[in-house]
N, C-alpha and C positions, 0 to 999 in steps of 0.2 A: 417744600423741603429747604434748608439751610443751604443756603448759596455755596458754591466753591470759593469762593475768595474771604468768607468766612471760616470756614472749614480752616484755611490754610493758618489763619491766625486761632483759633480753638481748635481742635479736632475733637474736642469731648461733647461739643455740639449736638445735640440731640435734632431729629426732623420734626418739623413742624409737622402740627395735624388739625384737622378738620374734621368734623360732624357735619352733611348736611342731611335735607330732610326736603324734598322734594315731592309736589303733588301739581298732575298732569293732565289734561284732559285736551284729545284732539275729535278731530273728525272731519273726517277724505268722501266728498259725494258730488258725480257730477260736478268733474275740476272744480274743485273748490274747495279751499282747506281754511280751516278754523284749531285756534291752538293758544291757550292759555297754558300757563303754570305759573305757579309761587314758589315761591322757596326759603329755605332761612341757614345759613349755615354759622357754625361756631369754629371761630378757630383760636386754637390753642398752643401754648408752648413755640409761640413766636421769638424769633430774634430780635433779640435788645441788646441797644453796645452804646457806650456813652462819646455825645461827640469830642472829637477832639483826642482821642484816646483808641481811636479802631485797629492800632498795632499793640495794645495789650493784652494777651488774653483774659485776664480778670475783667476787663471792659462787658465779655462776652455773656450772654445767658438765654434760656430759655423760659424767660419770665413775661413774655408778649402775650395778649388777648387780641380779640374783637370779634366783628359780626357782620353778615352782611346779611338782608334779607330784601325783596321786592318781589317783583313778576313782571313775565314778559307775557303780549297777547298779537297773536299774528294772526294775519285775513289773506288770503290770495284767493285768486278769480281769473280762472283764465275762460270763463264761457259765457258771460253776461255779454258783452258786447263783440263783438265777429272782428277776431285779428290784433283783438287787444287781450294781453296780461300784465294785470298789476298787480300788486302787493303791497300792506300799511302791515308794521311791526310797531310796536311800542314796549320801552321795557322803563320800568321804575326799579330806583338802586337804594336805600339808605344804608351807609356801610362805616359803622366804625373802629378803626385799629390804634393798641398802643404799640409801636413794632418799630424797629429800627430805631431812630436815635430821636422817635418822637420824646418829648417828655410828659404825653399827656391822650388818650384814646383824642383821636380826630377823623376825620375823613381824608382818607390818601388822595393823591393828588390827581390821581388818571381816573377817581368816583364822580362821574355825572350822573345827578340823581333821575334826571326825564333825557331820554332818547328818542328820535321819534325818524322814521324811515319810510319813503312812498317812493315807491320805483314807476313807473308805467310804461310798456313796450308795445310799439302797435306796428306791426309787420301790414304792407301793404303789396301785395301780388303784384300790380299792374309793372310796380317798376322796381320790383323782386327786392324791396328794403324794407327794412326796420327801422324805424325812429324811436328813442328812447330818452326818458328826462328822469333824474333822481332828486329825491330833494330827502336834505339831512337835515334835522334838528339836534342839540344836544344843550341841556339848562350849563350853566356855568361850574366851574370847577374849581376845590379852593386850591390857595397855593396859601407859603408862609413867608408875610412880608417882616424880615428883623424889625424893623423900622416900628413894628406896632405891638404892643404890649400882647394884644390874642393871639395864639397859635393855632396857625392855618385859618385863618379867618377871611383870608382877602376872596374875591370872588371875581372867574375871568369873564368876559360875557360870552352870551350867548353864542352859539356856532349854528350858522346857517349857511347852507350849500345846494346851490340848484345846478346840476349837472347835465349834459346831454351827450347823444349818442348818435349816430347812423352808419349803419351797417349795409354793405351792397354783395349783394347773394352773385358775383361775379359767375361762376358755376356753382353747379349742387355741392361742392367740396371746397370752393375756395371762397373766403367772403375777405369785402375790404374795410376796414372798420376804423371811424374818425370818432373820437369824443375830447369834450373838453369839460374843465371844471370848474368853479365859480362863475357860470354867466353872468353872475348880478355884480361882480366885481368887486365884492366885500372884503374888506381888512381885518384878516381873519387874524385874532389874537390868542396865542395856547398856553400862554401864562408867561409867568415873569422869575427872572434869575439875579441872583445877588451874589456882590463880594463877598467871601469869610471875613472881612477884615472892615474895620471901622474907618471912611474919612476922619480929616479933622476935625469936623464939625460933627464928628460922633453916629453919621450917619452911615447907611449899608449903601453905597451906591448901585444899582439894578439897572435892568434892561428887559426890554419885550423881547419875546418869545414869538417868531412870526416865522409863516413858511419861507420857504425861497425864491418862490414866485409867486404872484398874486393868481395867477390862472393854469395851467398845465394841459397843454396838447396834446394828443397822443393818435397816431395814425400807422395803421398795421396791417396786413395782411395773414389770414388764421388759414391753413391747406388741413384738409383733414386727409389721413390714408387710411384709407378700408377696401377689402374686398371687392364691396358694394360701388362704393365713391357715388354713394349719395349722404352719407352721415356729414355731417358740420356743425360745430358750434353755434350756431346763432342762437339757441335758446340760452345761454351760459352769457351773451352778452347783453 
């Protein structure tokens, strides 16, 4: 739908709309789920405003297209191995829009075309924890450097993230739970941002695009309240 802060500058804005078309096929047996689907949607009647001009409303229209279509294909197994549940997802994206103050159908900027997801959780009785590792993948994302004649052609790299977890079943209701993120220490890059405005030398000056920390700690304690006071989180972590 057409944003509020466009709204305010057009009101005659129409909401955007979408077609999509969706086919699905799962299947739950003896814990273990399998689960494809594709899909293709169109959208239509997108917001267009020309840069540099987004306080007039003649800027404003409902003349935007694009598409996005792929699939996503998910596996989980929580009975092959005693005490272990994992999961692998994978979803493919190709998506192009002319929309906002593109001048041209491209791929938006938060479009990574391969994602890829592997969880694994292995709860261990003897010493009533859970140990848990995630690993992320996700292919490059464009962004648009002024600097170069193609629009949205640059490409960020790769995003890789190997994450862990342990979790301590302190009682049947309270667990203590420590994870951390990037173990491998990598210099994760999420794209890059530029001046409006030309140096002297005609050029856009820009800057990376990087988290605030290179790693992220995080240590908690989850109390569940029930009747029972035997329900807890640990499956959810």
């Amino acid at each position: 739908s057409a944003q509020n802060r466009w709204l305010m500058v057009n009101d005659q804005l129409e909401q955007e709309k979408a077609d999509h078309y969706i086919l699905n096929y799962q299947i739950n047996q003896q814990n273990r789920t399998f689960r494809i689907e594709a899909y293709y949607k169109k959208y239509r009647d997108l917001v267009k405003f020309q840069t540099g001009s987004v306080y007039q409303p003649v800027a404003y229209s409902n003349s935007g297209d694009g598409y996005a279509r792929g699939f996503d294909i998910f596996w989980r197994d929580n009975r092959s191995l005693p005490g272990v549940d994992y999961w692998i997802s994978y979803s493919y994206l190709d998506t192009r829009r002319d929309y906002q103050d593109f001048p041209q159908a491209a791929s938006p900027a938060f479009a990574s075309r391969h994602n890829l997801s592997i969880v694994y959780k292995h709860f261990i009785p003897d010493i009533k924890s859970q140990v848990g590792f995630t690993y992320t993948y996700a292919s490059g994302r464009p962004y648009n450097d002024p600097n170069e004649e193609s629009f949205m052609a640059g490409r960020t790299p790769v995003y890789m993230d190997l994450s862990g977890n342990l979790s301590y079943l302190m009682r049947q209701n309270i667990i203590v739970h420590l994870s951390a993120t990037n173990l491998l220490g990598r210099n994760h890059l999420f794209g890059y941002e530029y001046a409006a405005v030309a140096d002297q030398n005609g050029l856009f000056p820009g800057r990376a695009i990087r988290p605030a920390a290179k790693r992220f700690l995080f240590l908690g304690v989850f109390i569940t309240f029930s009747r029972e006071a035997v329900l807890n989180q640990l499956p959810n972590l």
